[in-house]
Each structure stands twice: as C-alpha cells, then as structure tokens.
C-alpha angles and dihedrals in degrees: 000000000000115000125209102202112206118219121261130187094258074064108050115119097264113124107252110247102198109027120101112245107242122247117236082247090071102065116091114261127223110253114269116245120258109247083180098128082234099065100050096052101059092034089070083046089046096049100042092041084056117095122236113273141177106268104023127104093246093077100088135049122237134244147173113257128222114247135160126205128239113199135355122291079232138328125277126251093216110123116254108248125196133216115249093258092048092236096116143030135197124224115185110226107190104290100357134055112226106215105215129204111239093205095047109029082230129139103240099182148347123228108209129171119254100250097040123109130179077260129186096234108096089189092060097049089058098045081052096046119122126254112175133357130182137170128269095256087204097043116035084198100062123079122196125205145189131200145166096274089074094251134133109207133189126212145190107214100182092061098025094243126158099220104174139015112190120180109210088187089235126070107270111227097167133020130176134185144196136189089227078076117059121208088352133120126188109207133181108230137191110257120210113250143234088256120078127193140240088298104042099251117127117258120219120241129215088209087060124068135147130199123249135195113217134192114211091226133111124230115247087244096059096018080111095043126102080235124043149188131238118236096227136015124169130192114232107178149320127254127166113262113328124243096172150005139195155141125244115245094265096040093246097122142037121216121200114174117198136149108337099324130085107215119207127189135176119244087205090059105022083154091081099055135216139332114215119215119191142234134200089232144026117289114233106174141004140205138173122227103245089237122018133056107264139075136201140226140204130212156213092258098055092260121135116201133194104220115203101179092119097114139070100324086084104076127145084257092067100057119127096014130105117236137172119253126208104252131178118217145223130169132188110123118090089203142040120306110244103184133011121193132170112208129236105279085039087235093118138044114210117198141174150178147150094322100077101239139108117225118206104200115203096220099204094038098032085218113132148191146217151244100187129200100009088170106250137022111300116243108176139014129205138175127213120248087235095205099149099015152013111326113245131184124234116217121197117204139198091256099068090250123122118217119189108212113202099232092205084061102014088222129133117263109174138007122205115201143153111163105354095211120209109277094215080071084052093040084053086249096130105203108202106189112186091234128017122202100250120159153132127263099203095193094066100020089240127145118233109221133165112263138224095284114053090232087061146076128195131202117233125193110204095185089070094021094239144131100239094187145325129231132215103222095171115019108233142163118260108211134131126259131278120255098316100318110110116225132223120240123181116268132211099235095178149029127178125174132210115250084243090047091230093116135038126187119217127197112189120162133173124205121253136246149193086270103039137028125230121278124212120180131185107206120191108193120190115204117247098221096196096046099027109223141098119268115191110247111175129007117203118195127221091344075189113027115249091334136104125269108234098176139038120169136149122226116235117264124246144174101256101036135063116238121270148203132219122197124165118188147192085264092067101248136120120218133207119204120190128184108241119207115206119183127204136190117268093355126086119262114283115219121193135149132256135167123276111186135338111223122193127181112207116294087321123131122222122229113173136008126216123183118195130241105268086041090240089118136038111198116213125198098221104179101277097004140052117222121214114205130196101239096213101053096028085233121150093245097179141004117217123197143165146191093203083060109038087170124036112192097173137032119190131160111236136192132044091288106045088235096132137062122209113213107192122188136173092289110352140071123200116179111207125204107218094204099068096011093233131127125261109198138323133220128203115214117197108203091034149259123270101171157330138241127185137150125225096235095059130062091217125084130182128231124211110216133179120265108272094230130057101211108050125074132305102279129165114217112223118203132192125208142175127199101241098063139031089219116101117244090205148000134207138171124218126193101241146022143270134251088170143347136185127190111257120246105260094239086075092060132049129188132068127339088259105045083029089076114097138170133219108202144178109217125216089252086057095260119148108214128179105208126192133094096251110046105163082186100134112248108250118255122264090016095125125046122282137142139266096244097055088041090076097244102189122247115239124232117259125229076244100056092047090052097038109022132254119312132260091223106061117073123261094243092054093054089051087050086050085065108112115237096237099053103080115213089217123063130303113280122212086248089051103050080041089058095049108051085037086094135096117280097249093050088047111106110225117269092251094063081049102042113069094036087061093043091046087052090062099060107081107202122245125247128226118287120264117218095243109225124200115233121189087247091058083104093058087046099054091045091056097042085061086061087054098061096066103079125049124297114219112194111198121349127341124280118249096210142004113261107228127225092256092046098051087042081058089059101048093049086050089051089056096050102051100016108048103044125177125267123258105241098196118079121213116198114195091354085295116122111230123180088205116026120162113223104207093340104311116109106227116202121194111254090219131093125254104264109236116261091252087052105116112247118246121252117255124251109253098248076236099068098020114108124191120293111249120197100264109243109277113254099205135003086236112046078046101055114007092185087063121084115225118255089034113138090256098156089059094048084051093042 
C-alpha cells in the first residue's frame, strides 16, 4: 500500500559530509523486456483476453491525432532549380515541391499530388518523395518531376495544375530533358535485382539502374485515367546506381555518372548503347558546361574533373567497353562534392561540399575563390537566370536554409531560413541526445529549439512561420571533420524559460578526451525587450561537477519572493539557485545569480524537478520516492513512496491547483494527492511509458507510451487523463517517436479543456510537430496549391516607365506592387548607402545620379498645418515640455550608427563638388551667344577675361542635364554698371 514518509532529521535539507555520492548505475533499473518468440506471442492473447478496466490501456479507443509539421525531416539533394525569368525557384520537399518568391524569400505555393495527403503512414510519404525535377524545354511554364513511386508527373506551375500522371512501373532517381526531343523524358530508374526476398519476388536495388526513354503520352486505354501509361518506353542501357543525368548543350549526347564510370552515349544512335569511361573514384555529381562540349564531376574525394571525351572516341565500336577520357583536374574539397554548377556565360565552376564553402573556380586560369562559413555543409548549387539584374548564386544547404550569394562581391546578400535542422540527419549521421532544449518564450510567442549546430539554439515563430534569430550558447568552431573521424562539439541539452519570459536557463556539455577534460556550463540569460534578444548574464561551471544535469526549473515568480532556480544533477544534489540584486552608487542595479542551498536525500539520485503552481514545493523524483521540499526554508517537508511505482523517473504537479503530483515510472502512474499524501489512483501501462505533458490551467494531462507491438512501425501511443479518474479520456496514436515535447500556451488552441491540450515535439528524425485538434495556429502561406497569378507576383518596372513615369492606366495598387523590394520607400539608411557602393567600379552609377536621390531623402515632408487652440492647462504643458528638453530628441526613426567627423568631411566636400556648381558666365538669349546683351536695359559684361586663342573649349552640356542659364549674382555695383555712381538708389530705379 502507498506509504507517506515523514521527515526525520537524517532527512533535513543539509548536504551530507560525509556520504558518497551514488553513481547512475546505482539506481534500480526497470526489467528488461523478454525478446524470447514465446513471450511475445501470449502477451497479444493475455491482453486481449483481459477486460477493460480502469486503469488499462484497454479503456479508450484509439484513434489517429491530428499534427502538422513545421519544418522538413532534412533537405533534398535535388538539385534547385529557377524559372526562366529567375523569379522564382523550386525546393522539393519529400513529395511536394515548395515554389519560393525571389524577391520575398516567401513560399508562394506548394505543388502536391493529388492523392497525397499529409498522411500518417512514414513508409508512403517515402515511396512518394521526389527525386528529380526539370523544366519543359518547349513550354517555360511546365515542370516535370520524378519520384520513388515510379511516376513521371507534369505540372503547371503557374496555375497549380496536375497535367499528367505517368506510371514507369520502377522508382525514377534521375530524369533529363531537350528540346531536340519533343514530348520525351529520359529517367534513371531503379532495376530490380538478382536477390529476392522472403516471398520470392525480386527486390529492387538502388546499385542497379537502367536508362529509359519515355514518351510523355498516354495510351488510348488510360488516356481517361488519374494514372496513366505512356505509349512508348525504351530501354537504353544499364549503369550501376545513378548519381546524375544529363544532356549535352546541343542534345548530341547523353551523360549518366554511377559508381566509378562515366557512361556516354549518342542521341543520333541510342540504339548502341552506351561507352563507359572511368574514374579513379566514385562520381557523386555531374553538370554540363552551357556552351561547350564537355561536362564535369565531382567525387567522393573532394576532386572535381573536366571530362573532353565528346568526340570520336565514341563510336558505335566502342560500346560496351571502358576507356580512359582526357580530364582536367582540380582539387580543393576534403571531402565529397555535393553540387556542381557553370554559370551563365560558362566562364566559373562553382562547387561545394561538407566543408561549408563555396568555391568559385576561374575556368581559363584554374585559379579560384572562396565563400567561406555558409553554416552548414553545402547540397546543392544553383545559379539565376539574371535576366533584369545582377546574376546571384543560390546555395542550399544541409540545413534546409537557402543563401544568395551576389557573384560582382561574392558576399552574401540575403538567408532564407525557417527550422535549420541538424545537418548530421541530412549527411545520414543520426544524433540521438538523450534530451534536446525545447520551450516557450511567453513575451514573443517563439519556440526555442535547438538549431542546426549542436552548440546553438534558434527562435521560431510559429504565428508568421518564420525563424526570428539564432544564439550562440557555447562559442565553437564550425569546421568539418578530419579525414573520416567525426568530431564532438558541445551540445545545448537543455533550455528552460521564466514564466515572465525575462530569464531563460541553458545547460550545454561536451564529452571529455585524452586531451581535454569535459566541460558543463549553467548559463542564465536574461531577455533584452527593446532589442529583443538574450544577453548572458551569469555562467555557472560545472553546476555538478563533471555529471550530468538532469533538471533545470524555475521557480514561479511571485510578489514576496525573489525569484529561484532549481537544478538536480547525476552527483545527487539539488541545487537552489536564487537572482541577487546589488546596487551601487551612481550606477543601475546590477542583478546576477548565485547559489542559495545544496540540498542532497540519502544516496539517491535525483532525476526531474517540479515546482508547483503557486511556487511554495518543489517535487523531486529520488529513485523510489518523491521529496517534497518547502520552498522558503529549503527544508524536506514530505516523502512520498509507493509499491505500485518502485521507480519514479519523473515527478510533475498536475491540475489547476497544483494539488496532485504525477509519479511516472517505466510502466506505471501513480497520481498522488499532496493534501492528505495518499494515492489516487494508479495505471499500468503494458509497452511502456516514455514520458508525460501536462499545463497548469487544465486538469488533463497527457502520457506518452511505447508502441504495444514490436513489428510494426515506429508509433507513439498519446494518452489523455484527468485527475478524477484513472481511465483515459482518449487515446491516439502518432508515426514516430519523441526526443522532447512541451505542452503548447493556451493562446495557440481553442476548444474545450480536453481537446484544448496540444503538444509541440521534436521527433527522433529531427522533425518539429504541433499536435492537437484545434490548433488556431494560422496555415502558412503558400502551403496549399495556388497559382502564381493569384499569389500577387509583383509586376516589374519598364524602360518606359523609368524614362516617362508610371501610367494612368494602371491602378494605383499595381504600381505600388511594381516597386522593387530592395528600393525602401523611407530614407537611406548607413547599411543601404554601404550596399550600394559595396560593387565593383565598372558596375558603380556616377554620384550625380546618387547624389540628389540621398539628399532628397533627407528632407521629410511637412503636414498640414494644425489651428493651434489655447486650453487652461497650456501652462502645465509648456512647463512640462521644458522638462522635456533636457534629454535627447530623436526625429524619425533611430540612427544605426554615429557619422564621424571624416566621414561627414567627406560629405561636405562631396556636396561642394556636385551641389554648388559654378556659374555659367556666358549668357544665351533666345539660344543665340552675345558677347554684350543688355538684360532690361542694363548691358551686362563677363567678369571674366577673354580665354587665349590656344586655351581648350569647354564641352557642351547634353541638351538632356543641362538646365537654363541664369545672370550670375553681381559682384560690385561698379564693375556691373559702370554709368551708375555708387551709392545711387539703383534697387528703386529697377523696382
């Protein structure tokens, strides 16, 4: 039966002197589970023979629950590809290709097959991921796609219209088209293998592919049908497994890498088939120069080749045979080339790989540049289509973010991001931490997630589906690994946030060597409001010792209390953290934290914190009991403990009130009631228990289990409780499992306190879900498929409108649409003059052309004038206002940055040069030259002297520029008008 220990002395919150601290390795384990055939066989009998009973698993039905996906399980090798205009690009993303704005960063639209659905089955979703795409080379607005499910679709993007489904009958890894071939694709497919499986059917293997020739026609039969067939396909030949295709510039031949062979074939005579040249290494990836006949690889060594063997040494002869081509070589990478691409003019090779940099090559020179620390391993290269502007290069990298890089500085302009997932999940190098930072800030309504390096977190909003910042917890180096050893950097484990979101706690650790010792540090961060980011305010090394933290929770904050931190570690001790204020003279009040009392419960070792709602207990798991400590005098106040729970690995306060406390253990629940310190109720659970969620304003809470079978999928099993009762409320099943969840604010779900519970989660493939069936979370635009047109693509300024205005006839909305992104309606700003003088000389305008657009910015234009009307508290007003004057006036919006004194000599001096101009001394009446005119009477003579006959003539003023003359000011009455006497009333005989 349930026991309530009271404390004893041997149990009061003093550390133990003299006491060991216990090792993880003495707390009991939970039994391992039989794997013994026999086992599992009666288990599924016994349970299903078993009545429903309070407290079994039995007691709900279950269900499938509603989740939505934040961000991509990893990014996709296949190539990015642009629209012809380069206003667009296209990402695959699994089974559907995202279309995103160039100008916005945006995802405009989503193209999705028609029976796809953002489905529960893992296993579907791969057999329907995207392998290739490319452009309809006879028609700009068609893209045509492959993917794992053997079908070749078309699309049109522009109106988000599925054309044509074609089944090829083999999973498509490659595809490549011309526009020497008319309605025709050629594909790599998988072919099935020599090996069959348990049931005697042939398994395809991804080392094995063979090249098809597809036409994109149905047959007459299935020309009605939602899939179709194509009316011819012919084999051409067979390679090992694929890693690129693709067409020479003119369409004469026909490249296939795999393995360590390039293989060549003519379009004129496909029939032979093709000629293998080999490498020394495996191909990896593969690209045509846009001009010439010849193409380049990369490999697995990190070495890129120019292969010329597109002459006469393929000849129908040679089919079938393995030759040697004459390359040319360049090496940089340590690692595998990832992406090759030429750009337009065919003059660079850009490459990339796992080291993070961009390499430019010069191809006539073989020297080459660089785009050093992208962030994260490059996967794919691409190059715009600079129709209208400057040409730019978009990187994809292994974090499932995009960076243009501007190709006159080789800077980067411009980072796309969302969730940057970890790149080991995208370099097939699962990383499985045993606990991953994952929180609420309550202030801006963003998700803290752990970012794409392991020593990082990033801030999500999900409310504008976008990644608001990143923050460095633990400054590392990030560089790629050494030959093929890995390298450990340190990782954030853990991430807690304040309840009023103006501190956050940060646990991040990294293992220890022969050559270094490990490293643990406590981190306390405290939010910045006005600029809206976290500043470090306190570190705290090795909080215990060389273990592990297990626990990190503040406490809630309250009026008469200052505000406290509990951490529990491997080492057995609890550890109370408190925020000290120190105020000194003449200086603001300086807040850090400092430690306030260690706390230890006999060789136990504690495993999870809990505080309660009003912040008076912390609940602490301690092997088989759970203390319960007075949060004012730090003093062990109750022992719970429990038969039905030998092993508690979690502790949590539940319900409204905070009146209950939920022990979960390996298998078992036991919910506690603190008032009379007896137990509720228990529940058994029979595949296991892996975690539990719950939110302080609901009395349900939901439990995370095992899946119940061993064989099917991996499922994670939701239940929902109350605390009234040990029967489940509901029960739903999920298709993966969990490295973290959190229970969801209540501002992001509607609804009643049962279906009002939601999750957030991090799955074990890296994936972010919200769960919950009503999410009030807004969809994120350009998720579902619509076109282009009704996506508001924006309408680009003419050569005519630049030289004669905008037109009458176009509505005022559209011409504010035509404005290009990068031109800001407000003033320059220090980082925009800086980006547009940061360009090569021969691409700069001329400073006249800059100058009166940036002094023009400078002038704000005046409103209209407001009657001023006289109150009886005017007095009061003005005195205030002379308060007021005492501290700074800022007039728009705030400066970035202070103007030097050089720098603003170097403006003055400019302003001389192109503003103050000299004065034309030669007057033209009626477009004729006269060396004496008379202006109203008055004979004006040029104060200048007559230039010598060998002096040079000036250059004429383009009709264009040049504005009227205008008399130039009168230097002295006398040298004016010598008929005059000075001191004559001259200004009243001209009035």
């Amino acid at each position: 039966m349930p026991v309530a220990v009271d404390p004893t002395p041997a149990m009061a919150a003093s550390k133990q002197k003299h006491a060991a601290p216990s090792l993880p390795t003495d707390i009991p384990l939970p039994d391992t589970p039989k794997t013994a055939k026999k086992p599992r066989k009666k288990q599924p009998s016994q349970t299903q023979d078993a009545p429903p009973t309070p407290g079994s698993s039995k007691s709900a039905p279950s269900s499938s629950w509603t989740w939505r996906s934040l961000t991509v399980s990893s990014s996709s090798r296949v190539p990015l590809l642009f629209t012809k205009d380069g206003s667009y690009f296209f990402s695959v993303n699994g089974p559907s290709v995202k279309i995103y704005s160039v100008a916005t960063g945006r995802v405009v639209s989503t193209l999705y097959p028609l029976q796809h659905t953002p489905a529960a089955d893992i296993d579907s979703e791969a057999r329907g991921t995207i392998t290739c795409m490319a452009l309809n080379p006879h028609n700009a607005y068609q893209l045509i796609t492959g993917s794992l499910d053997g079908v070749v679709r078309v699309w049109d993007f522009v109106d988000a219209v599925l054309l044509k489904t074609l089944d090829v009958g083999k999973p498509v890894h490659h595809l490549a088209v011309h526009e020497r071939f008319r309605d025709e694709v050629f594909v790599s497919v998988a072919r099935p293998a020599k090996r069959v499986n348990s049931k005697g059917n042939p398994t395809a293997n991804g080392d094995n592919n063979s090249v098809m020739r597809v036409v994109l026609k149905a047959t007459d039969a299935t020309v009605n049908l939602p899939v179709q067939t194509p009316s011819e396909s012919h084999t051409i030949g067979k390679t090992r497994g694929s890693s690129g295709l693709a067409f020479s510039p003119s369409g004469s031949w026909l490249v296939v890498t795999a393995g360590h062979k390039a293989y060549v074939a003519s379009t004129s005579n496909l029939k032979a088939g093709f000629t293998k040249f080999v490498s020394p290494d495996k191909l990896t990836c593969l690209a045509f120069h846009p001009s010439e006949e010849y193409f380049a690889t990369g490999d697995e060594k990190g070495v890129v080749r120019l292969w010329y063997c597109l002459n006469d040494s393929v000849s129908p002869e040679s089919t079938g045979t393995e030759k040697k081509a004459t390359t040319t070589t360049l090496h940089w990478h340590a690692h595998a080339v990832s992406s090759l691409a030429f750009t337009a003019n065919g003059a660079y090779l850009l490459t990339g790989g796992e080291e993070a940099v961009l390499v430019i090559w010069q191809l006539h020179t073989g020297k080459k540049e660089f785009v050093p620390r992208l962030g994260a391993p490059i996967i794919n290269v691409a190059i715009s289509n600079a129709t209208t502007g400057e040409e730019s290069y978009l990187v994809g990298l292994a974090d499932a973010s995009f960076v243009f890089v501007r190709s006159g500085t080789l800077k980067v302009s411009r980072t796309i991001a969302r969730i940057k997932i970890d790149p080991a999940i995208s370099n097939n190098r699962p990383t499985l931490p045993s606990s991953v930072p994952l929180t609420v800030h309550s202030l801006t309504s963003t998700l803290v997630l752990p970012s794409s390096h392991p020593s990082m977190i990033q801030m999500y909003s999900p409310t504008i589906a976008d990644l608001i910042s990143e923050l460095e917890v633990s400054p590392s180096n990030k560089i790629s690994r050494r030959d093929d050893k890995q390298l450990d950097p340190p990782r954030v484990e853990r991430a807690v946030v304040s309840e009023n979101g103006k501190w956050m706690a940060t646990v991040d650790s990294r293992a220890g060597d022969e050559a270094h010792r490990g490293e643990v540090y406590l981190k306390l961060w405290s939010w910045e409001k006005k600029g809206g980011y976290w500043t470090l305010n306190t570190r705290i090394d090795r909080p215990h010792g060389l273990k592990n933290v297990t626990a990190v929770t503040f406490r809630p904050p309250s009026e008469v209390s200052s505000l406290q931190l509990a951490t529990t570690g491997a080492d057995g001790a609890i550890k109370i953290w408190r925020l000290r204020q120190v105020s000194k003279e003449g200086k603001n009040t300086e807040e850090f934290w400092v430690a306030q009392a260690t706390l230890n419960f006999r060789s136990e070792i504690p495993s999870d914190a809990s505080w309660s709602l009003d912040g008076s207990l912390l609940a602490v798991s301690l092997g088989p009991y759970i203390g319960l400590y007075d949060a004012e005098t730090n003093m062990l106040s109750s022992v719970l403990t429990s038969p039905e729970c030998p092993l508690v690995n979690s502790a949590q306060f539940v319900g409204k009130s905070s009146r209950y406390v939920a022990a979960v253990g390996p298998r078992d629940l036991v919910l506690w009631d603190v008032v009379t310190q007896s137990v509720l109720w228990h529940y058994r659970s029979f595949s296991g228990i892996t975690r539990l969620a719950s939110r302080n304003d609901s009395d349900s809470f939901l439990l995370l289990e095992k899946p119940t079978s061993l064989t099917q999928s991996p499922t994670t099993k939701v239940t929902v409780f109350n605390t009234s009762s040990s029967t489940p409320i509901a029960t739903q099943s999920l298709p993966f499992h969990f490295l973290g969840v959190t229970a969801c604010p209540p501002g992001w779900t509607q609804g009643g306190e049962t279906s009002s519970l939601a999750l957030l989660g991090v799955t074990h493939s890296w994936n972010v879900v919200l769960l919950g069936d009503n999410i009030t979370l807004p969809d994120e635009i350009g998720a579902t498929h619509i076109g282009l047109r009704d996506a508001g693509a924006a309408v680009k300024r003419t050569l005519f409108d630049d030289i004669f205005g905008a037109s009458l006839f176009v509505s005022p909305s559209v011409q504010s649409s035509a404005q290009s992104p990068n031109v800001q309606s407000s003033s320059w700003k220090g980082k925009d003059v800086e980006r547009v003088f940061d360009a090569p000389a021969y691409l700069m305008p001329p400073l006249e052309a800059l100058f009166d657009p940036l002094v023009q910015s400078f002038f704000v234009e005046r409103g209209p004038e407001k009657k001023f009307v006289k109150d009886e508290g005017e007095g009061a007003d003005d005195r205030m206002d002379e308060d007021e004057k005492d501290g700074p006036i800022l007039v728009g919006s705030k400066p970035e940055r202070m103007v030097g004194k050089d720098e603003m000599a170097g403006l003055v001096n400019l302003f001389k040069s192109y503003a103050i101009r000299p004065s034309n001394t030669t007057i033209n009446i009626n477009g004729i030259h006269k060396a004496s005119a008379q202006i109203n009477g008055v004979t004006s003579h040029s104060t200048t002297s007559t230039p010598s006959s060998k002096a040079k003539p000036k250059t004429a003023v383009p009709p264009s520029t040049s504005k009227p003359s205008v008399p130039s000011p009168v230097p002295s009455p006398a040298a004016a008008s010598p008929g005059v006497r000075a001191g004559s009333k001259r200004k009243k005989s001209l009035g």
